[in-house]
Phi, psi and omega in degrees: 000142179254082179290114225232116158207131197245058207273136175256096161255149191220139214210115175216134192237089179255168191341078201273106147273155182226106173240143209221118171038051189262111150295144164253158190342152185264091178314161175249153180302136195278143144198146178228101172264146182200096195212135177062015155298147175332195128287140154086334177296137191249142197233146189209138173230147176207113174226151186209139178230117167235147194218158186185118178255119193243090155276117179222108164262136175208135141197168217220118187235099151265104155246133175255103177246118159256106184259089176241114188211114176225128196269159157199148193218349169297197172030053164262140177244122178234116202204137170030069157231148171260124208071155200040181190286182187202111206263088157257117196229115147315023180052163159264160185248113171272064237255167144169134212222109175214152176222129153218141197228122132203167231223115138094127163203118184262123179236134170222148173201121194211120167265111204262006158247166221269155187239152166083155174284137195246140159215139197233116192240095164261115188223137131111349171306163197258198184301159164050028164261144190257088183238129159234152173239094189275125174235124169240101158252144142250123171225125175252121172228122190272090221213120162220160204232116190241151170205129173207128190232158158263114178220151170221110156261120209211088167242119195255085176242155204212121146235097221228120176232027159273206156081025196252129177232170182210133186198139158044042163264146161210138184125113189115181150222186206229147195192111171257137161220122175266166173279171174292134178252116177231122182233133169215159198228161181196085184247119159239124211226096184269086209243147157071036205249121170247139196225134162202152205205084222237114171159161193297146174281005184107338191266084174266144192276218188211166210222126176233149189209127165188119182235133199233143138085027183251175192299155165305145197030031185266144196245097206268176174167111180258081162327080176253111166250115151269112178223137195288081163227173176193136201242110152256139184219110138275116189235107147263116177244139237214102151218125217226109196245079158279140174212087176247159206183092175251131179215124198240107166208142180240342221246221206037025192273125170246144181226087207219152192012094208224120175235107197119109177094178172249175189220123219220118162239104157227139170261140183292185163301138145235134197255175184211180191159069172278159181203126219196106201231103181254126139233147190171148184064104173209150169222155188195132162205140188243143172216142177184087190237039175293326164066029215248152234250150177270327183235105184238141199250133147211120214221153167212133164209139176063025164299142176296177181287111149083052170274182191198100178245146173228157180225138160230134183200114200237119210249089184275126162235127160254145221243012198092009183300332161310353278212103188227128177255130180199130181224154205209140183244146148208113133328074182249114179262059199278087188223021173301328187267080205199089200269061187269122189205132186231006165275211199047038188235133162294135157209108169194163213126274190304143138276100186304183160228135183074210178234067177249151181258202172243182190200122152271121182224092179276150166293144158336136154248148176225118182222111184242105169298140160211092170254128163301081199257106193226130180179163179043090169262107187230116181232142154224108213097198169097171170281128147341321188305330190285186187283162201194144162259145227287084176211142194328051192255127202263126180195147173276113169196122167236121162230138165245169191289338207280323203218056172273305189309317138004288154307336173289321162308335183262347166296329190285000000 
């Protein structure tokens, strides 16, 4: 037998960015005092903390996997020989085929509130002081995430032990028989996945504001702005082009004026077996940029008579309201030309001895598709845990594919 068998894989890992626990400076603790000062002095702190994180991942994938593969084990000729039998038996034809590409994946885990404790202390001033203490953190954190691929997959696969003739033999008897014809083709495309992970590691500090213990008319006044924000952007854009053309033939066999003996076409099987699997586009993001002060302090005590004391403190957390995920599919599934075919055979003609007949005995055609469309997925919030497809993000997470659509139902 003549064993034909031909595996193609094709892997491909394009632009995997990974920001992994990108933190921003480790604030140190604030204090701002304004103590013991005179009568009648006027004392003023002005402190602004501004802080700003620019996370941006992008990547762009064009991939062309062109697959032209063909076993033949077929189109053998026995023609115009005299005596004896007359013989053609093929070997199998084996096709296998896999392309699997994946692509563009983006990871962030990025913390956005401020660390360490701030205290703002007016203590202890003398009569008639004009003392303030103005405190501005501000933290801005930004994260965008683009991922856009191509993939054109264009597989042309062919395995054949037919196309076989016998002719104008005499003498014998005549007997074409083939081997099995098998083709399986298999592509798979894991394209486009944004993971970000926007929130406090838990140690947030903490703000004591206070003024105690200053002069009879002294005018005291403590400012605190804290303020919070965060803009997320996930972009996938996905276009994914199969043009597959599988063909499984065992049949076109001819056995035609043949004289003498009998004349027997039997053919093996032929399979065909495509699988055709798009995952794409899936964003998952937890934003939890509440930043909320583990401790918030805020005292006037022990002023003198007819002080004018104020504490003002104005606390912005924006919460993900920024928060924007998008995704755009275009799906090309090309599976019209998907052959399995073991007919198409002659026996005519012959002539016999006796009373044999002539007999066409064909193998199975089996030809099975299967295609898989899984895509545009947006969780915001929600479990890490859950299923995902399968790319290299190194975070404790796993999601996987089977039951990611699930999840939204269980998010809702």
């Amino acid at each position: 037998m003549n064993n034909t068998k031909q595996k193609l894989g094709v892997a491909i890992a394009t632009g995997a960015l990974l920001l992994n626990a990108f933190a921003p400076l480790a604030m140190a603790d604030n204090t701002i005092q304004i103590s013991g000062n005179g009568s009648n002095s006027n004392n003023t702190a002005n402190v602004n903390v501004s802080q700003s994180t620019t996370v941006v991942q992008n990547n762009t994938a064009h991939v062309t996997n062109n697959v032209d593969v063909d076993a033949d084990t077929g189109d053998n000729d026995a023609k115009d020989n005299t005596g004896g039998e007359v013989s053609i038996e093929t070997g199998d034809a084996d096709v296998d085929v896999n392309v699997s590409n994946t692509l563009n994946s983006n990871s962030a885990n990025v913390d956005c509130c401020q660390n360490g404790d701030t205290e703002v202390l007016i203590q202890g001033n003398g009569t008639n002081s004009d003392n303030d203490a103005n405190l501005n953190l501000t933290t801005n954190t930004s994260v965008f995430q683009d991922n856009y691929a191509r993939v054109n997959n264009d597989i042309d696969a062919d395995a054949d032990t037919g196309d076989n003739d016998a002719k104008d033999n005499t003498g014998g008897d005549v007997s074409i028989e083939t081997g099995d014809a098998s083709v399986k083709v298999s592509t798979s495309t894991t394209a486009n996945a944004n993971w970000a992970k926007v929130g406090s590691s838990g140690q947030n500090g903490g703000v004591s504001l206070r003024i105690l213990g200053n002069g009879s008319n002294s005018d005291n006044t403590i400012n605190l702005d804290l303020d919070n924000s965060v803009v997320l952007t996930q972009n996938n854009d996905a276009n994914i082009d199969n043009d597959v053309d599988a063909d499984a033939d065992t049949g076109d066999n001819n056995a035609e004026d043949n004289t003498g003996g009998d004349v027997i076409i039997k053919t093996g099987d032929a399979d065909v077996d495509v699988e055709v699997d798009n995952a794409v586009n899936f964003n998952w993001a937890d934003v939890n940029c509440g930043c909320l002060l583990d401790d918030l302090l805020a005292k006037i005590d022990g002023n003198g008579t007819d002080s004018d004391n104020e504490i003002n403190a104005s606390l912005s957390f924006d919460k993900g309201e920024g928060s924007f995920q998008d995704n755009a599919i275009c799906l090309n599934n090309d599976l019209d030309d998907i052959d399995a075919d073991t007919g198409d055979n002659d026996n005519k003609d012959n002539t016999a001895e006796g009373d044999s007949d002539p007999l066409i005995e064909t193998g199975d055609a089996d030809a099975k598709v299967d295609v898989n469309n899984s895509g545009n997925v947006n969780v915001l919030g929600g479990d890490s845990d859950s299923e995902w497809p399968d790319f290299d993000f190194d975070v404790d997470f796993n999601l996987s594919l089977s039951e990611l659509l699930g999840l939204l139902s269980l998010l809702s």
